[in-house]
C-alpha positions as CSV (number, residue, x, y, z in Angstrom):
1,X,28.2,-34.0,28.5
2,X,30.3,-34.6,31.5
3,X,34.1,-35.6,31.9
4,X,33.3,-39.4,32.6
5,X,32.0,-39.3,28.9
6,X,34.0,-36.4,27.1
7,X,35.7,-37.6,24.5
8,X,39.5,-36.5,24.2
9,X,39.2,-34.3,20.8
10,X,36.3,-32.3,23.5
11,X,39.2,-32.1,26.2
12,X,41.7,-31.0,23.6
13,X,39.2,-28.2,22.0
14,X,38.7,-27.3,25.3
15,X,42.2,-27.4,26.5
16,X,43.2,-25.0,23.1
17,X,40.7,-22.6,23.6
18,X,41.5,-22.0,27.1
19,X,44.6,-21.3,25.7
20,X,43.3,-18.5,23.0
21,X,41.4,-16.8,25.9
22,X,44.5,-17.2,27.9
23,X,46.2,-15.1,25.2
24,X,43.4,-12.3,25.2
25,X,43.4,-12.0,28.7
26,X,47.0,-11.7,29.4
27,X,46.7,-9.1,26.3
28,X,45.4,-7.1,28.9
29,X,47.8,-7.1,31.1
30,X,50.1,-6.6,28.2
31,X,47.8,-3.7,26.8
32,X,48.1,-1.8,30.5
33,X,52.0,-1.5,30.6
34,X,52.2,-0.3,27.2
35,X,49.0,2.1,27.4
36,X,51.2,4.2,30.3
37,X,53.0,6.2,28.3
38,X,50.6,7.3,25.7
39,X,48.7,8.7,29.4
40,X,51.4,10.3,30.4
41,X,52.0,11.9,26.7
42,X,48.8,13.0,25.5
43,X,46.8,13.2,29.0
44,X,49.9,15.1,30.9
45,X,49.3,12.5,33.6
46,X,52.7,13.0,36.1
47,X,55.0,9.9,36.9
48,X,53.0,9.7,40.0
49,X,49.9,9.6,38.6
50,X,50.5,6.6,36.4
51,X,52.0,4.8,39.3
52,X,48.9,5.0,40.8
53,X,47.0,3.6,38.2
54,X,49.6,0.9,38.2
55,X,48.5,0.3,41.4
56,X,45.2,-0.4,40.3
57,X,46.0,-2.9,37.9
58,X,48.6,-4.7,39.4
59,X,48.5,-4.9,43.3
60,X,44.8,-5.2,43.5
61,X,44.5,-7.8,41.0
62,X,47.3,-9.8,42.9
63,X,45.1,-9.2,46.0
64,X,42.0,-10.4,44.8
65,X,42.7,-13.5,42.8
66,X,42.9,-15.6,45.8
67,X,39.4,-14.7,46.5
68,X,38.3,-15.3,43.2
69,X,39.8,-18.8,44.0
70,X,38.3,-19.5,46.8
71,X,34.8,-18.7,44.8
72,X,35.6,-21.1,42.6
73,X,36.6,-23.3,44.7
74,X,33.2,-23.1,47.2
75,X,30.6,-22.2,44.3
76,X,31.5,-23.5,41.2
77,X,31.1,-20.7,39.0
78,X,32.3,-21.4,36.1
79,X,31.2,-18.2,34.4
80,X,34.2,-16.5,35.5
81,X,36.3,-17.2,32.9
82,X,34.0,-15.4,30.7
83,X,33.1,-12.7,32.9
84,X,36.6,-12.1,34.1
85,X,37.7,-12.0,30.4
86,X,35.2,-9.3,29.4
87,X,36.0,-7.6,32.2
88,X,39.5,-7.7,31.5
89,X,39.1,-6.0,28.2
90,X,36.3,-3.5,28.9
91,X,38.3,-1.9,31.5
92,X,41.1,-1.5,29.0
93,X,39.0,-0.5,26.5
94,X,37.1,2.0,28.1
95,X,40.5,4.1,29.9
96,X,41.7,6.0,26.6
97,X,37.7,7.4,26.2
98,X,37.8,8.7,29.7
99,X,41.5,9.7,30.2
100,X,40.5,13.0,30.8
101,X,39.4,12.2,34.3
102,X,42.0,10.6,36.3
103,X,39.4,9.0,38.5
104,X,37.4,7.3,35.9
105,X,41.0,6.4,34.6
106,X,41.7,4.5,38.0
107,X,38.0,2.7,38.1
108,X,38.3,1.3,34.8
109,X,42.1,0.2,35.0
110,X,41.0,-1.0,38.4
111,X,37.8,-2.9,36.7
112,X,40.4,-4.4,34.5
113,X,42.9,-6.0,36.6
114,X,39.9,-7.3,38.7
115,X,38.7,-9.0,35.3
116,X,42.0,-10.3,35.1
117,X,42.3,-11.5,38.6
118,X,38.4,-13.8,38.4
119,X,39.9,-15.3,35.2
120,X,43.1,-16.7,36.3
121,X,41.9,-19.6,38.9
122,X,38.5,-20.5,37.4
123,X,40.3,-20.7,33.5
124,X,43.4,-22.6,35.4
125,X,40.8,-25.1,36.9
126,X,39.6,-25.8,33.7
127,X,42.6,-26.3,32.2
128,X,43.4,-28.5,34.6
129,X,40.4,-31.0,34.4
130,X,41.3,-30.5,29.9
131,X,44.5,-31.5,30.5
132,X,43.8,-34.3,32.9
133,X,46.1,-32.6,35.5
134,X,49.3,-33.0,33.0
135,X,52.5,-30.2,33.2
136,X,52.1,-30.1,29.5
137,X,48.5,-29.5,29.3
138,X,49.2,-26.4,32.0
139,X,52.7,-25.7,30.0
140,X,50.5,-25.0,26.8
141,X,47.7,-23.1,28.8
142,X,50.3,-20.8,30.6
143,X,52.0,-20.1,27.4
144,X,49.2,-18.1,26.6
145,X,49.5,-15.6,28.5
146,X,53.2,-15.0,27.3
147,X,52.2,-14.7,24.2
148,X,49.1,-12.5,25.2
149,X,52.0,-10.2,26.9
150,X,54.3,-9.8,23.6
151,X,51.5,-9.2,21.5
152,X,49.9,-6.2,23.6
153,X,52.7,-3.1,22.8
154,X,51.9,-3.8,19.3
155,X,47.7,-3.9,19.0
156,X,48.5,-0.9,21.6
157,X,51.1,1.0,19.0
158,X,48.6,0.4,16.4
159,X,45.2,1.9,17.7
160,X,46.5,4.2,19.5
161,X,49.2,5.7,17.0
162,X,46.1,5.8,14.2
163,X,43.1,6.4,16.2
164,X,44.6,8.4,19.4
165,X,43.6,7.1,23.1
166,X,40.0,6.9,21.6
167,X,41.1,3.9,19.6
168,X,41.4,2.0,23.0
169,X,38.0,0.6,22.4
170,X,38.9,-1.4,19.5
171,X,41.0,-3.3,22.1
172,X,38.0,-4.7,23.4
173,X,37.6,-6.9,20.1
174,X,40.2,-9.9,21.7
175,X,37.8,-10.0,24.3
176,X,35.3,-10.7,22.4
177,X,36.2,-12.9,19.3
178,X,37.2,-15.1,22.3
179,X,34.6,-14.7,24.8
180,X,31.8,-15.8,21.8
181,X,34.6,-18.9,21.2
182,X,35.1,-19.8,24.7
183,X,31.2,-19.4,24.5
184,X,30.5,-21.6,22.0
185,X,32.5,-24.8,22.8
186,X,31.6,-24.4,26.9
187,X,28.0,-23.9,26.5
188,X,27.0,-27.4,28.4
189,X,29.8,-26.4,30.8
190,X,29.0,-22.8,31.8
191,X,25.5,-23.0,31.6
192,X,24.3,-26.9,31.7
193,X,24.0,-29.1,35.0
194,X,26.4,-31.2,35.6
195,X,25.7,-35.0,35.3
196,X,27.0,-38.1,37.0
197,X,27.7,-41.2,35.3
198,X,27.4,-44.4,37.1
199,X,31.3,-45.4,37.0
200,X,32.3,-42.0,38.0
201,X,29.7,-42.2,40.9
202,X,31.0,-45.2,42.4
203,X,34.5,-44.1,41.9
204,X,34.2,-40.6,44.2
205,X,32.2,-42.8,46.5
206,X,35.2,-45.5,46.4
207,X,37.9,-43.3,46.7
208,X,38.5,-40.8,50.1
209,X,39.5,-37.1,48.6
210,X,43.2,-36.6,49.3
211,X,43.2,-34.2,52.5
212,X,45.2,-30.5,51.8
213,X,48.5,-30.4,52.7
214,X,48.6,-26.5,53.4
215,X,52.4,-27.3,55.0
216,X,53.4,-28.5,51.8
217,X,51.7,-25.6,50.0
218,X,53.2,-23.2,52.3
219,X,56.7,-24.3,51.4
220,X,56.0,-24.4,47.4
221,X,55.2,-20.2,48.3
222,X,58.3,-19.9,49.5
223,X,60.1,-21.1,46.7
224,X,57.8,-19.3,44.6
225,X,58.5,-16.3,45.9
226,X,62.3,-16.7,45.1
227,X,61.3,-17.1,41.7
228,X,59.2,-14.0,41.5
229,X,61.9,-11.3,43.1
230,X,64.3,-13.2,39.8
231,X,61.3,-12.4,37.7
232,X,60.6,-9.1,38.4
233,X,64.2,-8.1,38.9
234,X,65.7,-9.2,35.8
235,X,62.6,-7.6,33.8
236,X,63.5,-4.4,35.7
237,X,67.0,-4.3,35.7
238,X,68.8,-6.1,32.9
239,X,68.1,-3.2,30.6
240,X,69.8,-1.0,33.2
241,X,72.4,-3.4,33.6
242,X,73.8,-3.3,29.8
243,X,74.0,0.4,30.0
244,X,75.3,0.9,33.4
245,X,78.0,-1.4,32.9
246,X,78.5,-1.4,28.7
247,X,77.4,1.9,27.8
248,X,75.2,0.8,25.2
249,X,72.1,2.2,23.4
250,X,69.0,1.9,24.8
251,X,67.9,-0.1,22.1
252,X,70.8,-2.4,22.2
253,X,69.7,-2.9,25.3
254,X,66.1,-3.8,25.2
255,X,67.2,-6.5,23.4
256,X,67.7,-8.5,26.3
257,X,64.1,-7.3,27.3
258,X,62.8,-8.7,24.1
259,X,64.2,-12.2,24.5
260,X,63.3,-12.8,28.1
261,X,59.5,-13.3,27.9
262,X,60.1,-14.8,24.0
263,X,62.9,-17.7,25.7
264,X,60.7,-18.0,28.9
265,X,57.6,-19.0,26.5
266,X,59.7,-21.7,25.5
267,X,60.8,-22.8,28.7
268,X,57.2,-22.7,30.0
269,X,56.7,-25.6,27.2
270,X,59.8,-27.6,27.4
271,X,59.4,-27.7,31.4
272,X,56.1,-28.8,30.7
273,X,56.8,-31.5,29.0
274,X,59.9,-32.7,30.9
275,X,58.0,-32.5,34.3
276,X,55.6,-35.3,32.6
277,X,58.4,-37.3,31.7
278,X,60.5,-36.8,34.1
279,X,59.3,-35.4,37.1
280,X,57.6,-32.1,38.3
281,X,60.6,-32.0,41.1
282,X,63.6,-32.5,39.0
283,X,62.5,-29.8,36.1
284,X,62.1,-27.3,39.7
285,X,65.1,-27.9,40.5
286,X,67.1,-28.0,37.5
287,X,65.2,-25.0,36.7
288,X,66.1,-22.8,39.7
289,X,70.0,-24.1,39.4
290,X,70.0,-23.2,35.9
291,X,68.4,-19.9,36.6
292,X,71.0,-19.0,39.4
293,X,73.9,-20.1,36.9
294,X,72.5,-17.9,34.0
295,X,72.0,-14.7,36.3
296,X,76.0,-15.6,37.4
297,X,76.5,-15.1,33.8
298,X,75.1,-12.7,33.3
299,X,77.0,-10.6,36.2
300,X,80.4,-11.9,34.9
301,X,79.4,-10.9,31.2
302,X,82.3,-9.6,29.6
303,X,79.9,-7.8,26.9
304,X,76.5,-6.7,26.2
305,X,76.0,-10.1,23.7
306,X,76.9,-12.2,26.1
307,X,74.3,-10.4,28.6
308,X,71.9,-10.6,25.8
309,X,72.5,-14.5,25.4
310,X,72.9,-15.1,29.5
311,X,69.5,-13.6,30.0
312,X,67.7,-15.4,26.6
313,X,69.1,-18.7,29.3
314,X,67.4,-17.5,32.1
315,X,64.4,-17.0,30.5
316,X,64.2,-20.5,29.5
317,X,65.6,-21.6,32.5
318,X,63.4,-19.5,34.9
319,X,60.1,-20.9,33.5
320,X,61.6,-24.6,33.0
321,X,59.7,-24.8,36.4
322,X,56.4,-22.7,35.9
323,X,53.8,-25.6,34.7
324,X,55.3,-27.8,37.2
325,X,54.8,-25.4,40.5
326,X,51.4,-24.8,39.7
327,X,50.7,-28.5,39.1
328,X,52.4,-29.2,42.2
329,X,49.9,-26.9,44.4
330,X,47.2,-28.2,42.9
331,X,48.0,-31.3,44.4
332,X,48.8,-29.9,47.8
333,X,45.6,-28.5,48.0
334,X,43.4,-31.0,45.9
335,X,40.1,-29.9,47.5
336,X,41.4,-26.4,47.0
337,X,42.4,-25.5,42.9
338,X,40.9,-22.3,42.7
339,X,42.6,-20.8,45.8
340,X,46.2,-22.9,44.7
341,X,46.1,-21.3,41.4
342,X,44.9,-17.8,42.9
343,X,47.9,-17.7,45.1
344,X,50.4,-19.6,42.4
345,X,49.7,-17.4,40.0
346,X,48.5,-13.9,41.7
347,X,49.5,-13.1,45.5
348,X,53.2,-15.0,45.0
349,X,54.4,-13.4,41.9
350,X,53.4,-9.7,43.2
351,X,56.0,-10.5,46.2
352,X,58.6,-9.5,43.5
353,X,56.7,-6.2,43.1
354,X,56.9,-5.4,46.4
355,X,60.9,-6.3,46.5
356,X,61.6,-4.6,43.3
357,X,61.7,-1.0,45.1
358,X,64.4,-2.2,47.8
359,X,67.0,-4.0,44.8
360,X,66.0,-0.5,43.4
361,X,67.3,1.7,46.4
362,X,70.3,-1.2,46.6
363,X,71.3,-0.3,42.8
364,X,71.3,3.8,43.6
365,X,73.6,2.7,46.6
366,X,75.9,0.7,44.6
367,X,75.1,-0.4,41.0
368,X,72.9,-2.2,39.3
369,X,75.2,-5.2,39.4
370,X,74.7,-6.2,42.7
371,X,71.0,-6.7,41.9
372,X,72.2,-9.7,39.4
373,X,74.2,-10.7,42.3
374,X,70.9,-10.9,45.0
375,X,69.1,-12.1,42.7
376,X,71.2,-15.3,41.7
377,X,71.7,-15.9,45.4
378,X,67.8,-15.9,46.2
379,X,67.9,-18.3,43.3
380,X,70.1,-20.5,45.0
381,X,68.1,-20.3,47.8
382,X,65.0,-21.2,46.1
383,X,67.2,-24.5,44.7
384,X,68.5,-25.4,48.1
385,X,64.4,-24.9,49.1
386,X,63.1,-27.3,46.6
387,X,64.3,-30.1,48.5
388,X,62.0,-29.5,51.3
389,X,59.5,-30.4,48.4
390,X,57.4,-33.6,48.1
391,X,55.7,-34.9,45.2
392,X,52.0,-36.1,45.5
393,X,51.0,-37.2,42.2
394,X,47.0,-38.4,42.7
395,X,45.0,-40.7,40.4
396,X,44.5,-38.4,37.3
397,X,42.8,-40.8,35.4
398,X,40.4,-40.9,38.5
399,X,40.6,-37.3,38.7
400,X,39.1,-36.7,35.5
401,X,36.6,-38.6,35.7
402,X,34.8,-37.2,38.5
403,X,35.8,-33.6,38.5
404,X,32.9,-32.7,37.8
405,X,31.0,-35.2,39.4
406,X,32.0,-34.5,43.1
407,X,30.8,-31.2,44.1
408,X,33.9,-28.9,45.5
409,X,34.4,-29.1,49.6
410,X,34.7,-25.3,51.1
């Protein structure tokens, strides 16, 4: 069955269980973070040690999703959703059965965030032909992975504090419940030949593909990367913050932790949804503005509740603009998805990894504060930016109908 004739309940099935392996996936990523101390616990690994294998999941996964997009983009293969999703969880699964050789423990982390990296653009290009090319249909796919990330510490907590690091290998059961689902409804799409209806035919023939506009693109990563140094910095720092500056508990303070992923799943579907019906560039703009006024609150925070509250804002606020971004380079680089999502979602955001070190060496030189401060001017930035933007909405009525009837230019 191909898109010209897919009936919308098929694009909605498909749409929701991209969504559930979206959840799985990001599990892993989840699953990762929260495995690191149990290593350093009960396999005496040092701090440096499990920075390495952070290394290994993080950096090299950013690296490579690019060129799993431009796969995607120049072969078609479709299989690596699946593949990239088993991948994701074997890796994890496997690390707690080997932790007692640190090499082993790199590969498999290191197979992991690889799995991770070949699902992102090849899923993302499915959910964008589910979802018609909508900001809510990517709003509800993105959402996954939040929730994939909050769920993680506790499936980790749970094996792990009954089973030991051998219970790792129960994680692998997300992976696949969800690979056999994703199976089962995309059998004619992962493993059946494409067909071409008439009307789709003569439309692709009709219509001249929209030319890249990697200008455009290269703009939309600047902004982008903006947003990622706020991402990363507030997930690093706002704990710190609220007991630099308050005194508070640590557990007081990871409240605010707690909030900002569970508020910026909400944001992620609201933006969605106003983008649609109001515009991708409005809900960017209003997002970063927002963002930059939410991270001024939360450096003139006269308590730790009001911190708590300032950053729940910015997590809404901060991922008002997430659907609509990656909507937006998809259609700067139309003939391109797989390598706009790779970048979008993969090689931009690790730019506020890289920063994250330097606010770091700027809060043991000062305090923490001034981080907030950076960060809500980059913000600002990132607004001011935004106007350099352009939309460039195409057909997507067209576009869904012959996705998969015009083969992908390299």
């Amino acid at each position: 069955m191909d898109v010209a004739t897919t009936p919308p309940t098929q694009h909605r099935l498909q749409l929701w269980t991209l969504t559930a392996t979206h959840v799985a996936n990001d599990f892993y990523t989840g699953a990762f973070a929260a495995l690191l101390p149990f290593f350093v616990l009960h396999a005496q690994y040092s701090y440096a040690a499990v920075a390495g294998i952070t290394l290994a999941a993080t950096a090299l996964s950013s690296v490579a999703q690019p060129v799993f997009g431009y796969l995607s983009d120049r072969f078609q293969l479709r299989w690596m959703t699946l593949a990239g999703l088993l991948a994701a969880g074997a890796g994890i699964a496997a690390s707690g059965l080997v932790a007692d050789s640190y090499p082993l423990v790199w590969i498999v982390v290191a197979i992991s965030g690889i799995g991770v990296a070949a699902y992102h653009p090849a899923a993302t290009v499915e959910a964008r032909e589910a979802g018609r090319g909508t900001s809510r249909a990517m709003s509800l796919f993105s959402v996954g992975g939040n929730v994939g990330v909050a769920l993680a510490p506790a499936g980790v907590i749970l094996v792990v504090g009954w089973f030991g690091l051998p219970g790792t290998a129960l994680l692998i059961v997300p992976a696949l419940v969800l690979g056999l689902v994703y199976a089962a409804v995309s059998w004619r799409r992962l493993f059946g030949r494409p067909t071409v209806t008439l009307g789709a035919s003569r439309a692709a023939q009709a219509t001249p593909r929209q030319p890249d506009d990697w200008r455009a693109f290269g703009r939309l990563t600047v902004v982008l990367a903006m947003w990622s140094v706020a991402y990363v910095g507030t997930s690093t720092f706002v704990s710190l913050y609220s007991i630099e500056r308050f005194a508070v508990s640590t557990a007081f303070a990871s409240i605010a932790l707690s909030v900002f992923p569970a508020a910026g799943a909400a944001g992620t579907l609201i933006g969605g949804w106003l983008a649609d019906r109001f515009g991708r560039l409005r809900v960017v703009r209003a997002g970063y503005l927002l963002a930059a006024l939410s991270v001024g609150a939360i450096v003139l925070a006269p308590n730790p509740a009001v911190v708590i509250v300032a950053t729940g804002a910015l997590g809404v606020a901060l991922f008002l603009p997430f659907a609509a971004q990656i909507t937006l380079s998809h259609s700067y680089l139309p003939n391109r998805i797989g390598i706009a999502s790779g970048v979008t979602l993969g090689l931009t955001l690790s730019f506020g990894g890289v920063v994250s070190p330097l606010l770091g060496k700027v809060a043991d030189a000062s305090d923490v504060r001034i981080v907030f401060v950076i960060m809500a001017a980059l913000l600002v930035v990132g607004f001011g930016l935004s106007f350099a933007l352009r939309e460039r909405r195409a057909d997507l009525q067209l576009l869904a109908e012959v996705t998969e009837a015009a083969p992908a230019q390299s």
